[in-house]
N, C-alpha and C positions, 0 to 999 in steps of 0.2 A: 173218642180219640181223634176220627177224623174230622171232627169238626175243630177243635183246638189248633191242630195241623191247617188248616183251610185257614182258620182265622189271624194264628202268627204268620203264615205265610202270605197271607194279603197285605197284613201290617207290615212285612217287613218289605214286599216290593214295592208296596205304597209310598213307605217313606225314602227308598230309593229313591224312585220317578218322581217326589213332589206328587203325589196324586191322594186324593182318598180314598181310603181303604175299602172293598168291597168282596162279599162273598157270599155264594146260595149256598141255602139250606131249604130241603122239601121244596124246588121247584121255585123257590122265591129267593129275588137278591135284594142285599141288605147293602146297607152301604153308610160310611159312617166319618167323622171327620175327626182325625187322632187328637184335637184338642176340646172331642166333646166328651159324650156318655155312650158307653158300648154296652151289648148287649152281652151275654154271654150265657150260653143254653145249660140246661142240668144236661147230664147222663143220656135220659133221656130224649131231650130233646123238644120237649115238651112246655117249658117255664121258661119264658127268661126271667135272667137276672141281672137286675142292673147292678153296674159295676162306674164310679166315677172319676175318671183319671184325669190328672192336666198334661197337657204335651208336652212337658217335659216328663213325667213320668211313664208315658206311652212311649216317648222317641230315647228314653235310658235303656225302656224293656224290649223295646226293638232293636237298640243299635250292635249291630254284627261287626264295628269298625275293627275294632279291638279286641275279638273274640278269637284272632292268628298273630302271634308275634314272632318276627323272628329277629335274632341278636345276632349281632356281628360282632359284637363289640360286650363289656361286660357292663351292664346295668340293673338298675331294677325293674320288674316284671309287674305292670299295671294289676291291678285286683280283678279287671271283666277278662283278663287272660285265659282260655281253656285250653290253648294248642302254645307250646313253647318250642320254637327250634332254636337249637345252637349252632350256628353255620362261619365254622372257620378254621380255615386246616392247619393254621399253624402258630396262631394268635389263642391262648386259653382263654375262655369267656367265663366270667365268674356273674353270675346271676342273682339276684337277691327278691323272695316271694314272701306274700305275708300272705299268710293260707284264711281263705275265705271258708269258713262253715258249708258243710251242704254241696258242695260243689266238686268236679272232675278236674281234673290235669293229665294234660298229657306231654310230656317234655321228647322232644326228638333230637339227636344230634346229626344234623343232614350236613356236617364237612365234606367236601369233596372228597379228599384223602386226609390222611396225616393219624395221627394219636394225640391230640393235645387233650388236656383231661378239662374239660367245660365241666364247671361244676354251679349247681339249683341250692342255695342254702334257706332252707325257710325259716320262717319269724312264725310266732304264732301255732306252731303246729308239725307235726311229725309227718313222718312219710310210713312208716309202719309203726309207728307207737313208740319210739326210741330215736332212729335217726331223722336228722333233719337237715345232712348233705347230703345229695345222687349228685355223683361221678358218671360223666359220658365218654368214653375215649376212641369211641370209636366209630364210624360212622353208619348211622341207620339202627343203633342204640333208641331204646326209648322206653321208658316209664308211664304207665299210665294206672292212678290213683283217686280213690274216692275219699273224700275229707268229710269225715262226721261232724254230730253238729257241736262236738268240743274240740274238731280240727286234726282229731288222729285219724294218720292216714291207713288205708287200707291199698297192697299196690293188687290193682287187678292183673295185669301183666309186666311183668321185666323182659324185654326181647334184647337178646344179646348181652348179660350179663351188666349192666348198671351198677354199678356199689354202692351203694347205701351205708353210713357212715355217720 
């Protein structure tokens, strides 16, 4: 695991800084260019395995741009989205998700004050197997769910009551 961890986490500073990506393993540094051939260890530790990506698909599986959104306003919600905030105390934000297989959400409503009811309508998939509104009206509300890979959701936690609907 901690090799995986070292590895995305080089890639993703790397592509930050403009730099290529580098990281030791056993006392040795490896270093690698995101539009070449990376290596990648078994389990063990023992084997590589090559793995052969173009940089575009190395800087897609890197990019964190898009991995925080936060709405002021009501729109739709990108597919690389994992953190959704609804931020507006008086303006209701109406949201629209098309649920990605395999994947987490987590929606927060961070308004300063107010009750206006922000509401997540998803395309594509449920939120517990039936709804596919969450209602937030409050502030520091937040839903967090696991979309299988037919897109029903499972909610891991409801903090502060959410409706689901």
């Amino acid at each position: 695991m901690s090799i995986n961890l070292n590895l995305w986490d080089s890639i993703n500073a790397a592509n930050l800084l403009g730099k290529a990506p580098t990281f030791v393993y056993n006392g040795t540094t490896y270093s690698f260019s995101p539009a070449g051939l990376i290596a990648f260890f078994t389990a063990e530790g023992t084997l590589p395995v090559a793995v052969t990506a173009t940089a575009a698909e190395i800087n897609k599986a890197a990019d964190v741009s898009s991995y925080s959104l936060e709405l002021t306003a009501s729109g739709a919600v990108p597919a690389t989205t994992r953190v959704l905030e609804l931020n507006h105390a008086t303006v209701v934000i109406e949201a629209t998700y098309t649920v990605v297989p395999n994947t987490f959400l987590l929606i927060k409503d961070t308004s300063a004050t107010g009750t206006a009811a922000h509401t997540v309508t998803l395309t594509g998939g449920t939120f517990d197997g039936t709804a596919t509104v969450a209602t937030l009206d409050a502030r520091d509300e937040f839903l967090y769910v696991h979309f299988d890979s037919a897109g029903r959701g499972q909610v891991i936690a409801n903090v502060g009551s959410v409706a689901l609907s």
